[in-house]
C-alpha positions in Angstrom: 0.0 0.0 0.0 1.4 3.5 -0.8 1.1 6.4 1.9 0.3 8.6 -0.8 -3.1 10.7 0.6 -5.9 9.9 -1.2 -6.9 13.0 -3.3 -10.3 12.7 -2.2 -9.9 13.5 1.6 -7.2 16.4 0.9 -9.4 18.1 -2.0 -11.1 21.4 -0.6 -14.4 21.3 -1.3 -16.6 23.8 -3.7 -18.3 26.5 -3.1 -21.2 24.1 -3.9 -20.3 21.9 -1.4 -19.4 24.2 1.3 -23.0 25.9 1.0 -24.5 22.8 0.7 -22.8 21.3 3.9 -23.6 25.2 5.8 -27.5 24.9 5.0 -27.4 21.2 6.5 -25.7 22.8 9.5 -28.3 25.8 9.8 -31.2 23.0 9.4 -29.8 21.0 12.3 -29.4 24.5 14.5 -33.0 25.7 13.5 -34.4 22.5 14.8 -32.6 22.6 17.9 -33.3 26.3 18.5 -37.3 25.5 17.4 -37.3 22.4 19.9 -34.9 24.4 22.8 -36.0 27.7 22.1 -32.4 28.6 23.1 -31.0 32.5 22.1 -29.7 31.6 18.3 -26.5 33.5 19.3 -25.8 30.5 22.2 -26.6 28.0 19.5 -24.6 29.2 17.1 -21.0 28.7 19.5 -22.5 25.2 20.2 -22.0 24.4 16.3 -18.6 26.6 15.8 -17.2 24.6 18.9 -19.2 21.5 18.9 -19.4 20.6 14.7 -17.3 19.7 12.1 -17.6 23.3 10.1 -14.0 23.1 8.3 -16.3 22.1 4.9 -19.1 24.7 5.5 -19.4 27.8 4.4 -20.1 29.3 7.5 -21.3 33.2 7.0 -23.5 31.4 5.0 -24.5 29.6 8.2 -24.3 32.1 10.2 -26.4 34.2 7.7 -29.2 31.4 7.3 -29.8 30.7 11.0 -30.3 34.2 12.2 -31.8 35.3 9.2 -34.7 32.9 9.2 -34.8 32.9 13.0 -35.2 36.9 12.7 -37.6 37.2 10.2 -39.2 33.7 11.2 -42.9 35.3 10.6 -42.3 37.0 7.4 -41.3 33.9 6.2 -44.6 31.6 7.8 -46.4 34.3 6.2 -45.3 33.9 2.9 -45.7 30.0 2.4 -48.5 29.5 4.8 -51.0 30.1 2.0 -49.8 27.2 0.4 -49.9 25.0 3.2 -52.6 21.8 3.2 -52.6 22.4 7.1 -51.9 24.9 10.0 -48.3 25.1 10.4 -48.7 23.7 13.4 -49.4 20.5 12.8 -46.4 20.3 9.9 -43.4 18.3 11.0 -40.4 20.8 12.5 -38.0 19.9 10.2 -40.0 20.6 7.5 -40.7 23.9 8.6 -37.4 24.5 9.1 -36.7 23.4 5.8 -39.8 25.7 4.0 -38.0 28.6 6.4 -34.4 28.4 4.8 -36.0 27.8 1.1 -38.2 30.8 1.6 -35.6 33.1 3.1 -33.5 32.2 0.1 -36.2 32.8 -2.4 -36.8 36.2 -0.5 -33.1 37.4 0.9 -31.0 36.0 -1.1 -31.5 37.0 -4.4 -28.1 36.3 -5.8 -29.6 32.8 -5.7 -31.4 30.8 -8.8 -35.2 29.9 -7.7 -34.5 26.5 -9.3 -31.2 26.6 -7.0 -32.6 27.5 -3.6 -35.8 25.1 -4.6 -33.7 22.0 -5.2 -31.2 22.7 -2.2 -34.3 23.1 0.2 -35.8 19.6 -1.2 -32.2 17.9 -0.8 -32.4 18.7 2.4 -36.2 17.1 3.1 -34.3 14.1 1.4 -31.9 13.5 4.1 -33.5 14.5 6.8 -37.6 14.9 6.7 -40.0 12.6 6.7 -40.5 10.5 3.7 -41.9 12.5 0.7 -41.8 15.4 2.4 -39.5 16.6 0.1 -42.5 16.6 -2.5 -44.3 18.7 -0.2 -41.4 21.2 0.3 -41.1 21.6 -3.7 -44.5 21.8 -4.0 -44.5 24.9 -1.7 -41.5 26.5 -2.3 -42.5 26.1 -5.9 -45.7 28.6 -5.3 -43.3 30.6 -2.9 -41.2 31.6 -6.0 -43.8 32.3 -8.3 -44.9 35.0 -5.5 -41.6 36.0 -4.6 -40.1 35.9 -8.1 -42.6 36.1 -10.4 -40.3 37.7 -13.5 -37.7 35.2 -13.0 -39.7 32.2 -13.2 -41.6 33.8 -15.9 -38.3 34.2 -17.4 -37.1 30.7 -17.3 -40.1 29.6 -19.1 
């Protein structure tokens, strides 16, 4: 066997990656901060001390998790009227999930819909409920024809 490092765990990863691996990291601390209801600045240290971030991009982080948790009812009030139920009675991690995906659709603008859609429903994927991650496209999906009306008319 060589002790050549494998190019694989040395690589940095993209910026894809990094984002990708930040909104997983801001879904896991919006579900503990919905379930603790601890201050999101005390949850944030947890995850810079506690987690793995070294492959996250984490202003990004840091960006999603007090973004949505500050404008929390801005963003219930935008997808709620696509909703089959009260928000209520929807599982937390989805709504944490419908949170980030609108707050990108609304705040971060730099962002394709199609983009912030399909990252949103990756993360229902891995860590909702099964087939919720129909459910979140299905929203965020109406969410972006509200929110972005001239750039999803533009795509099609």
């Amino acid at each position: 066997m060589s002790d050549t490092p494998s190019p694989k765990k040395n690589r940095k990863p993209s910026l894809t990656e990094q984002r990708r691996n930040a909104r997983k990291l801001a879904l896991q601390a919006l579900y503990q901060w919905q379930m603790a209801r601890q201050p999101v600045n005390e949850i944030e240290a947890q995850f810079r001390v506690n987690q793995d971030m070294g492959d996250a991009d984490i202003q990004l982080f840091s960006q999603l998790l007090r973004g949505v948790v500050e404008a929390r009812s801005e963003l219930d009030l935008t997808f709620s009227p696509f909703l089959d139920r009260n928000i209520d009675d929807l599982d937390p991690v989805e709504v944490s999930v419908l949170r980030i995906g609108s707050f990108e659709l609304m705040r971060r603008i730099e962002v394709p819909y199609r983009v912030a859609i399909n990252e949103s429903v990756e993360l229902a994927k891995v860590f909702g409920a099964t087939d919720s991650h129909r459910y979140v496209n299905g929203v965020l999906d109406k969410v972006a024809h509200k929110v972005r009306a001239a750039e999803v008319a533009a795509r099609r």
